[in-house]
Phi, psi and omega in degrees: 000123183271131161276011173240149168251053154257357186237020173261164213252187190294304196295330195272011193259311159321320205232040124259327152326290152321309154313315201287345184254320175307298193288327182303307184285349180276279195308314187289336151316278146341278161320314192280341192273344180282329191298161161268147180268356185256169182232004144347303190255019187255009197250159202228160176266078184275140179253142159294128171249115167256167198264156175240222216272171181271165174242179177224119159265128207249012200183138154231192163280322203282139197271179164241146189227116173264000000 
């Protein structure tokens, strides 16, 4: 029995496939059946901001170091 798969045949390259696409569908299953079904505490609020007059800032506090 050879153990590496670069040197495995066609069939065996198909049923390693087969597995890895079955556990996919097995896990994504799984998650999806796990979810909560409500969306109750999940929803956001949006508040709207309009822009008001423009401002100039003519001073800061802040020093500057060149």
């Amino acid at each position: 029995m050879n153990h590496s798969i670069y040197s495995a045949d066609r069939s065996t390259h198909l049923k390693i496939v087969v597995v890895a696409l079955v556990a996919g569908i097995l896990v994504a299953g799984f998650s999806i059946s796990t979810r909560n079904g409500s969306d109750e505490g999940y929803t956001q609020a949006a508040r709207v901001m309009k822009a008001g007059k423009p401002v100039a800032v003519t001073s800061s506090a802040n020093s500057l170091v060149r």
